[in-house]
N, CA, C and O atoms as CSV, one atom per row, in Angstrom:
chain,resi,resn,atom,element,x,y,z
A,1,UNK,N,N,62.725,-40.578,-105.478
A,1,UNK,CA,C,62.626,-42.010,-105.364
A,1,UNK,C,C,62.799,-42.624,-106.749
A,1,UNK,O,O,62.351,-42.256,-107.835
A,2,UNK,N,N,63.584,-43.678,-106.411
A,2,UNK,CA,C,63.982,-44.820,-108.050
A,2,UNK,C,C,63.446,-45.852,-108.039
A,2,UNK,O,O,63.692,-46.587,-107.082
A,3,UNK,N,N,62.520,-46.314,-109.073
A,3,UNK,CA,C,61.767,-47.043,-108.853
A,3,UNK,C,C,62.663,-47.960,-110.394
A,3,UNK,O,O,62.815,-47.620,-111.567
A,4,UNK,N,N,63.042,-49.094,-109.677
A,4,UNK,CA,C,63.926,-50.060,-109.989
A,4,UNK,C,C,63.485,-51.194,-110.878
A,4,UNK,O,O,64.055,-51.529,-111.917
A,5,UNK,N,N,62.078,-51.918,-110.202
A,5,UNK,CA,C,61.809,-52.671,-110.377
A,5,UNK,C,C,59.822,-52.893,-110.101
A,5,UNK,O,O,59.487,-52.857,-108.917
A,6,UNK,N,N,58.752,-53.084,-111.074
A,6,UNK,CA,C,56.790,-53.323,-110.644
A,6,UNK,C,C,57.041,-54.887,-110.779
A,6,UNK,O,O,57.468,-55.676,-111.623
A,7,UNK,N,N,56.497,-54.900,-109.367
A,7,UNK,CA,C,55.855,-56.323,-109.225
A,7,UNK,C,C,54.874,-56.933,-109.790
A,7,UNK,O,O,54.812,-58.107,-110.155
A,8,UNK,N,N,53.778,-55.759,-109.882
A,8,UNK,CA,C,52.575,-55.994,-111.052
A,8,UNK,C,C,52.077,-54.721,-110.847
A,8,UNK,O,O,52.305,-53.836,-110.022
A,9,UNK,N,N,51.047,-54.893,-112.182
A,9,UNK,CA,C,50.367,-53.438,-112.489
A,9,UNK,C,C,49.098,-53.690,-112.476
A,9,UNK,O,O,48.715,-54.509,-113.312
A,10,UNK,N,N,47.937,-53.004,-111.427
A,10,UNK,CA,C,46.647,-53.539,-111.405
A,10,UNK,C,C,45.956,-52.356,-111.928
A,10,UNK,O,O,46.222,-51.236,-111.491
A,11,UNK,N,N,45.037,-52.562,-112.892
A,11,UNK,CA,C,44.188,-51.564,-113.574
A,11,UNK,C,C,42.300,-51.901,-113.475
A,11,UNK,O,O,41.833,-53.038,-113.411
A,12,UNK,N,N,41.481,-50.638,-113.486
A,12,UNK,CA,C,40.047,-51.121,-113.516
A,12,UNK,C,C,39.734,-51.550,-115.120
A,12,UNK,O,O,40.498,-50.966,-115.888
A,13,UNK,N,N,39.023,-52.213,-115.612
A,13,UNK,CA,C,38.171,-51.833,-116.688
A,13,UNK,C,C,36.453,-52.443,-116.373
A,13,UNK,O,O,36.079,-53.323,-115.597
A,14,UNK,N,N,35.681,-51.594,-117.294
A,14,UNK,CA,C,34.055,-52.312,-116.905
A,14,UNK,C,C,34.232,-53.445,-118.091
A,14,UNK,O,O,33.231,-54.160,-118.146
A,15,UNK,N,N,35.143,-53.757,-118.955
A,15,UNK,CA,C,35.321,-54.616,-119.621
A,15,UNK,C,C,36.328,-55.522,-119.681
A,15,UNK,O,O,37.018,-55.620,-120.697
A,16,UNK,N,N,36.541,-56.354,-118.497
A,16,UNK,CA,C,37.742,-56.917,-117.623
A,16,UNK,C,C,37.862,-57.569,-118.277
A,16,UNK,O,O,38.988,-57.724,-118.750
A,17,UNK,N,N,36.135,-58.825,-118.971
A,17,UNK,CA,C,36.504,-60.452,-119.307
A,17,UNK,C,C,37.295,-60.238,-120.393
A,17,UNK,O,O,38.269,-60.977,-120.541
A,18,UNK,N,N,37.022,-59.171,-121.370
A,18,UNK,CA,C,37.984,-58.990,-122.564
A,18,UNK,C,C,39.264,-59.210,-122.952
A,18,UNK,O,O,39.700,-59.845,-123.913
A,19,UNK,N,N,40.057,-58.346,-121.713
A,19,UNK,CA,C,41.048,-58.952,-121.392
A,19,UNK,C,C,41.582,-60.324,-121.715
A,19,UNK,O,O,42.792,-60.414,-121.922
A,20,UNK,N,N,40.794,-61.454,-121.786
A,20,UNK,CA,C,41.063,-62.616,-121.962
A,20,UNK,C,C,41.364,-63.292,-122.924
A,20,UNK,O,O,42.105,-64.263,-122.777
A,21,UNK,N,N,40.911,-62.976,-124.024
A,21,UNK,CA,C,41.293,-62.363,-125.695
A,21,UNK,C,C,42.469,-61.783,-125.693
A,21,UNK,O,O,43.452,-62.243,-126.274
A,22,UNK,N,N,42.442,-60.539,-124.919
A,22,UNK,CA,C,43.507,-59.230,-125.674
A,22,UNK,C,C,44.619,-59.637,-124.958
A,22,UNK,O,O,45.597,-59.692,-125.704
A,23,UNK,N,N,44.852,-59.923,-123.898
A,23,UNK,CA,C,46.082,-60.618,-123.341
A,23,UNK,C,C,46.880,-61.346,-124.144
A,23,UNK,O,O,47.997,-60.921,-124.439
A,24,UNK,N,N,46.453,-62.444,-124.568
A,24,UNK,CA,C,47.361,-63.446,-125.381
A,24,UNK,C,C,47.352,-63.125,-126.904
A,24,UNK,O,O,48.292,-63.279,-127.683
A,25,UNK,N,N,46.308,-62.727,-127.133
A,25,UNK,CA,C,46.389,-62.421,-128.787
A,25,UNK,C,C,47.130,-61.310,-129.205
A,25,UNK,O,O,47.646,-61.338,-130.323
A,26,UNK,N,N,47.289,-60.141,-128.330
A,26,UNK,CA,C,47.773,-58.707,-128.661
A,26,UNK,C,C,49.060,-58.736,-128.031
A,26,UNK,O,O,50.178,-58.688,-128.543
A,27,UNK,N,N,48.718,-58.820,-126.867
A,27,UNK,CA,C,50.671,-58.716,-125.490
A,27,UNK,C,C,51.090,-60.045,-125.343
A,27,UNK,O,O,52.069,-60.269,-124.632
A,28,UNK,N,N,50.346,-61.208,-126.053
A,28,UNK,CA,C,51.116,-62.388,-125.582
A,28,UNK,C,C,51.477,-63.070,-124.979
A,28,UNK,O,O,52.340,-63.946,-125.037
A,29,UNK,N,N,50.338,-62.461,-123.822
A,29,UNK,CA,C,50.436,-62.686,-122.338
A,29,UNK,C,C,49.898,-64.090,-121.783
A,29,UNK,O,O,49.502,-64.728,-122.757
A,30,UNK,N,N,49.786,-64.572,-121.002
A,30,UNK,CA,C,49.194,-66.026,-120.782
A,30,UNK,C,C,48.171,-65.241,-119.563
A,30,UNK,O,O,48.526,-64.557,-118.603
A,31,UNK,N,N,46.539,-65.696,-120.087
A,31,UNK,CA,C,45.684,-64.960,-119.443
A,31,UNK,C,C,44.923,-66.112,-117.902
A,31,UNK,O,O,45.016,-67.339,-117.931
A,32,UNK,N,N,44.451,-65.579,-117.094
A,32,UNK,CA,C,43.793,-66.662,-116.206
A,32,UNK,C,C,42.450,-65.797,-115.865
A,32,UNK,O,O,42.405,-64.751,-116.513
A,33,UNK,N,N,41.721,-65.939,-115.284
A,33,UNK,CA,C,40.367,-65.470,-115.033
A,33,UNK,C,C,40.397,-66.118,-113.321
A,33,UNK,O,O,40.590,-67.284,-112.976
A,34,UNK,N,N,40.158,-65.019,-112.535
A,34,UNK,CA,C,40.418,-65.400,-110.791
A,34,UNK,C,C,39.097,-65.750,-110.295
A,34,UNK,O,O,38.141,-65.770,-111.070
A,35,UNK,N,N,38.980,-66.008,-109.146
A,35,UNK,CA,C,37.631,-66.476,-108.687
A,35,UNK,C,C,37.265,-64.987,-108.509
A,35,UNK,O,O,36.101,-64.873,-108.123
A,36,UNK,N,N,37.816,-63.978,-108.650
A,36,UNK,CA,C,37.014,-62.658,-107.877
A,36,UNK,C,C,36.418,-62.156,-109.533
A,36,UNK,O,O,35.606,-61.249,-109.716
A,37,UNK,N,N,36.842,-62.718,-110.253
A,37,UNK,CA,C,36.129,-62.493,-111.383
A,37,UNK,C,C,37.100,-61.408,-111.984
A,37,UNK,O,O,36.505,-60.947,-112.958
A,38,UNK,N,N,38.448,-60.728,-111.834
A,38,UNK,CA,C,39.698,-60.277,-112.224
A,38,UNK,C,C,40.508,-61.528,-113.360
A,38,UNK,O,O,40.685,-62.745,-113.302
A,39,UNK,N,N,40.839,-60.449,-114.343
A,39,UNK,CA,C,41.581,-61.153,-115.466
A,39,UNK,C,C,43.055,-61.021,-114.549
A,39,UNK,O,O,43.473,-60.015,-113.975
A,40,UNK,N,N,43.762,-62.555,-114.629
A,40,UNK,CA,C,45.346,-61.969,-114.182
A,40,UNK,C,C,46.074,-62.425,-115.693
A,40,UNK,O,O,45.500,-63.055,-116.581
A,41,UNK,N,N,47.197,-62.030,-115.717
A,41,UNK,CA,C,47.989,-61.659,-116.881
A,41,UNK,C,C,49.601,-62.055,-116.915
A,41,UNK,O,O,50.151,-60.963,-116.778
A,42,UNK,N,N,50.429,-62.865,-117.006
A,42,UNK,CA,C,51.343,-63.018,-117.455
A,42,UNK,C,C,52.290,-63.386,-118.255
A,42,UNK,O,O,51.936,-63.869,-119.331
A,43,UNK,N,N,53.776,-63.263,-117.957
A,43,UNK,CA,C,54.559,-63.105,-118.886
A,43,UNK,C,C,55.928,-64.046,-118.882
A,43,UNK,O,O,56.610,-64.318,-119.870
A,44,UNK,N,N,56.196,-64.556,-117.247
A,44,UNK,CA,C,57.508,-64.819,-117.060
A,44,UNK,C,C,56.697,-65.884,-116.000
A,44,UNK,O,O,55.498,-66.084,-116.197
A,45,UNK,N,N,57.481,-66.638,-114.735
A,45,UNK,CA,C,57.214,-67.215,-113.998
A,45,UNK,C,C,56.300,-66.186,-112.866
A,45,UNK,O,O,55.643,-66.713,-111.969
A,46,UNK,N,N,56.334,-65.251,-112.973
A,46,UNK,CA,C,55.297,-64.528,-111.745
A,46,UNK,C,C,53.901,-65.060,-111.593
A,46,UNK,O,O,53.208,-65.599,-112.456
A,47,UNK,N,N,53.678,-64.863,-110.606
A,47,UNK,CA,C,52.234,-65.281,-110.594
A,47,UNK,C,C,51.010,-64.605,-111.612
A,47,UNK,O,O,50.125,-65.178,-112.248
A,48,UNK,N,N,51.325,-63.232,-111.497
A,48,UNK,CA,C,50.752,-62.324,-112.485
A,48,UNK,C,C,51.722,-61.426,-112.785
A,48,UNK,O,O,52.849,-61.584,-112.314
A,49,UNK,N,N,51.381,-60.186,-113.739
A,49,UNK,CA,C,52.233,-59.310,-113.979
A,49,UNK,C,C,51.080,-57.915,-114.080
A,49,UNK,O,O,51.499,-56.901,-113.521
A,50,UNK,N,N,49.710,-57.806,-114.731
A,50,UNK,CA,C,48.680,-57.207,-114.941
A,50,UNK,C,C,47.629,-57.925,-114.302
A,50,UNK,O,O,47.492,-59.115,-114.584
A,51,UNK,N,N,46.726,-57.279,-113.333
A,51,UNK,CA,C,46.055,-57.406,-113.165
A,51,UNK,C,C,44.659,-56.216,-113.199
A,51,UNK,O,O,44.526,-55.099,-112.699
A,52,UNK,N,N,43.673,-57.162,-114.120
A,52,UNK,CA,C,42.462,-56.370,-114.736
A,52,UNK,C,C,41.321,-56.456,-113.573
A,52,UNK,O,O,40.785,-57.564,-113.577
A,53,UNK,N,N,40.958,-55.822,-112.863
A,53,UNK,CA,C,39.602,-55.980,-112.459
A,53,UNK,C,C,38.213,-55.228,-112.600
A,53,UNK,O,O,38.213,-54.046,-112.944
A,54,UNK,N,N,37.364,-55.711,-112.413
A,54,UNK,CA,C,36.312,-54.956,-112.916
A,54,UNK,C,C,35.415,-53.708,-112.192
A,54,UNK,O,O,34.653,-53.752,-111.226
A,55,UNK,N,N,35.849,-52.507,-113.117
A,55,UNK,CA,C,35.344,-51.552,-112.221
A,55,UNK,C,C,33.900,-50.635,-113.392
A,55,UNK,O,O,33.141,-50.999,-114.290
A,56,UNK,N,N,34.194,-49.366,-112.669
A,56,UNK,CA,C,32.713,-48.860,-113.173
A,56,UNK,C,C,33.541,-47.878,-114.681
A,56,UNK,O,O,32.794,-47.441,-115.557
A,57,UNK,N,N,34.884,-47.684,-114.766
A,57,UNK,CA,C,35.161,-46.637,-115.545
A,57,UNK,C,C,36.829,-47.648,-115.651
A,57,UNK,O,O,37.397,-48.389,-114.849
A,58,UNK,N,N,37.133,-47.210,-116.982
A,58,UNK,CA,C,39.271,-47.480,-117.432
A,58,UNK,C,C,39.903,-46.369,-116.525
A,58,UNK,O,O,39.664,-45.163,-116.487
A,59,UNK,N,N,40.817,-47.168,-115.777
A,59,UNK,CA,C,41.855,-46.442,-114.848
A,59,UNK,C,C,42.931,-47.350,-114.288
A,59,UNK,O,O,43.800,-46.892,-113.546
């Protein structure tokens, strides 16, 4: 299988809000904070591109 094209990339961290900082300051990303309490992340017109949510361990 060829994988062409990610719609988005969703990852855990126990340190999600951070994200909110490291998004725009480091990747440049334009950051939002969701009602589920998930950092979303983009780059282009997508709605998101990364999405951070908050888990018990980085994965």
């Amino acid at each position: 299988m060829l994988v062409k094209t990610l719609g988005y990339v969703g990852v855990e961290s126990p340190d999600a809000k951070e994200w909110l900082a490291f998004g725009p300051e480091v990747l440049g990303m334009e950051a939002v904070e969701a009602a589920s309490g998930s950092v979303l992340l983009r780059i282009d017109d997508a709605d998101h591109r990364l999405a951070v949510h908050h888990g018990d361990r980085n994965r």
